[in-house]
N, C-alpha and C positions, 0 to 999 in steps of 0.2 A: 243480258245486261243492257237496259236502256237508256243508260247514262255512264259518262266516262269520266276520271277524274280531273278535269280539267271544269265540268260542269258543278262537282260537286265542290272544288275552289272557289266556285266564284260565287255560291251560295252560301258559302259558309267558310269564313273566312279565317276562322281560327282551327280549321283542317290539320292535323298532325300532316306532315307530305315525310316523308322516307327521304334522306339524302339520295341524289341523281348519281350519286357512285357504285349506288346499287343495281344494276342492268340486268336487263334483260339477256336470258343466255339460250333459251330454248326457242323453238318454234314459234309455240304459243306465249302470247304475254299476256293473256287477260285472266286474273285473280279476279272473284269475288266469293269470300267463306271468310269463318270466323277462325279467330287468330288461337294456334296451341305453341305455346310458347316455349322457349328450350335457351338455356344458357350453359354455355361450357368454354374455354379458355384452349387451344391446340389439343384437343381430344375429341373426336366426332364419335363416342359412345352413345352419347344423352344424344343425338340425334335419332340413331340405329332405333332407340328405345321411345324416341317419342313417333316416329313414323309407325313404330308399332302400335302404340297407344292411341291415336289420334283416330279420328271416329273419320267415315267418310266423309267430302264437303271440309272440310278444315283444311286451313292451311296452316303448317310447320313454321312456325317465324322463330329464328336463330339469331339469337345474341352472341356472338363467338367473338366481341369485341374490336370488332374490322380488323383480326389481324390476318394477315397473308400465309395461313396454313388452311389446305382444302382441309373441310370437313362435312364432304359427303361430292359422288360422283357418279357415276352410271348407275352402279348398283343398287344405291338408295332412289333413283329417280324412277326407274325399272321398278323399284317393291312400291312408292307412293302411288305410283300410276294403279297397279294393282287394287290397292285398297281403294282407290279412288278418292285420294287426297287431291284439296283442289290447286295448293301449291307447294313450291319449297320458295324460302326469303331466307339466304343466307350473308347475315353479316360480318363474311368472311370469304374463306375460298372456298371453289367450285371447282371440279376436275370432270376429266372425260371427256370435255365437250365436241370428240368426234361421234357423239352418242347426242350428250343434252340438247348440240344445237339442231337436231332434228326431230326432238320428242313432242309429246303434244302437250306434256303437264309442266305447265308454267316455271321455272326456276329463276330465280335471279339470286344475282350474287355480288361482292365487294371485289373479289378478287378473281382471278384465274390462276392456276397453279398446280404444278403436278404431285407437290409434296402435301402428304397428306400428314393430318396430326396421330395423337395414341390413340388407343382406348382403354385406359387404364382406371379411368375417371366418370363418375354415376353422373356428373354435372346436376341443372335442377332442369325441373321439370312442370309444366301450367304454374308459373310467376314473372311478377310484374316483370319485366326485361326493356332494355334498349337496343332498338335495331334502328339502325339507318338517321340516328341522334334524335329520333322522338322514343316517347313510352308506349311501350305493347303492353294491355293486360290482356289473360287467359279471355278468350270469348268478345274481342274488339272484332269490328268488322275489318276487314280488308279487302280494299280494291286496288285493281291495278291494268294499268294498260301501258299503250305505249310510250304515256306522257311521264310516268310515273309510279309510284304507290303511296297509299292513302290511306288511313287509319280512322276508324268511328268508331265513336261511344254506341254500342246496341241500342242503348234507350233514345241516344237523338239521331237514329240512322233514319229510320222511316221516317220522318219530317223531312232531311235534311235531300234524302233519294229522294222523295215527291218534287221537291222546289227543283230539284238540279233536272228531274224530266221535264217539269213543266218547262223550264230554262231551254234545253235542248228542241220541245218543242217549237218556241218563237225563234230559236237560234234558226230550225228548219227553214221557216217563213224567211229568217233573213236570206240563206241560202239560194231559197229558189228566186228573189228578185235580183240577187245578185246573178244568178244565171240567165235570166232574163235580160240579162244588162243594165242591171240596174246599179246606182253606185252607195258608198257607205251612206249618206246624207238622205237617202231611200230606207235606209235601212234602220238606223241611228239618229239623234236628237244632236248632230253633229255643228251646225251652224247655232242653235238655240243654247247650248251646250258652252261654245267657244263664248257668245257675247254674255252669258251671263258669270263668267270667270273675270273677263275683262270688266266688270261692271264689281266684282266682286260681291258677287249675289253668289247664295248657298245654292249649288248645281251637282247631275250628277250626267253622264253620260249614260244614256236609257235606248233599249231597243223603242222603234217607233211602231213594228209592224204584227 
């Protein structure tokens, strides 16, 4: 992953972002695979069955409706790890976490919680869903680090990845003259920036370097 979501924000501005109530619960926090999507209401069946269905490199995204019933916990984190699934996104509860928050395959989750729901219920399985108050469809990209998670269209990812590395790049360049000692006005269009607001000239704040 040569770019984080925080770069691919600030390329592209109409980025689906995942509500920040979704956290990070495992070791690892960085996602990036395409989205298998799962809705089910206090019943983590349709989970059991899409962690089985779900092709390696995918990640599990659960619509459980933010409610506060785990639906999925060690067990299921243990069998995705297996298959080599590259996440779970639960918008809901998460349990076990004397297990998740040491694992290495990414989990987040809405809630923590030791009650878990049924399984009585087939739930759905690859459709449209809501997680984290934006729209997941089957096969959306998904990334995620520590800022975040992040949602792309397949078709405008590769654009959108290019611009957010080349971004990251000159971000670099900012980096090292700031370690240098250098300060933001080194780095940024910060003085040029200021008087043409004041002047109410059309400006935009621009790396310089």
């Amino acid at each position: 992953m040569e770019v984080d979501t925080s770069a691919v924000c600030d390329v592209a501005k109409d980025t689906r972002v995942m509500s920040p109530e979704l956290r990070c619960r495992s070791r690892n926090p960085a996602i990036l695979g395409p989205a298998f999507t799962v809705r089910c209401r206090e019943d983590f069946f349709a989970v059991a069955r899409a962690i089985e269905a779900a092709a390696p490199g995918d990640v599990v995204v659960v619509d459980g409706g933010g409610r506060p019933t785990a639906l999925a916990g060690e067990l299921f984190a243990r069998a995705a790890e297996n298959r080599g699934l590259a996440g779970l996104i639960v918008d809901g509860g998460y349990r076990d976490l004397g297990y998740v928050a040491t694992c290495e395959l990414p989990v987040y989750s809405r809630h923590v919680t030791p009650m878990a729901g049924t399984t009585a219920r087939p739930g759905a399985l690859n459709e449209p869903v809501t997680c984290g108050g934006v729209t997941v469809r089957p096969g959306d990209l998904i990334l995620a680090d520590l800022d975040g998670i992040v949602v792309l269209d397949p078709a405008a990812a590769p654009a959108v990845l290019a611009a957010a590395a080349e971004l990251k790049a000159t971000e670099a360049r900012a980096l090292a003259r700031l370690a240098e000692g250098g300060s933001l006005g080194d780095c940024l269009n910060v003085a040029e920036h200021a008087a043409d607001l004041a002047a109410g000239r059309p400006s935009a704040l621009r790396f310089t370097v």
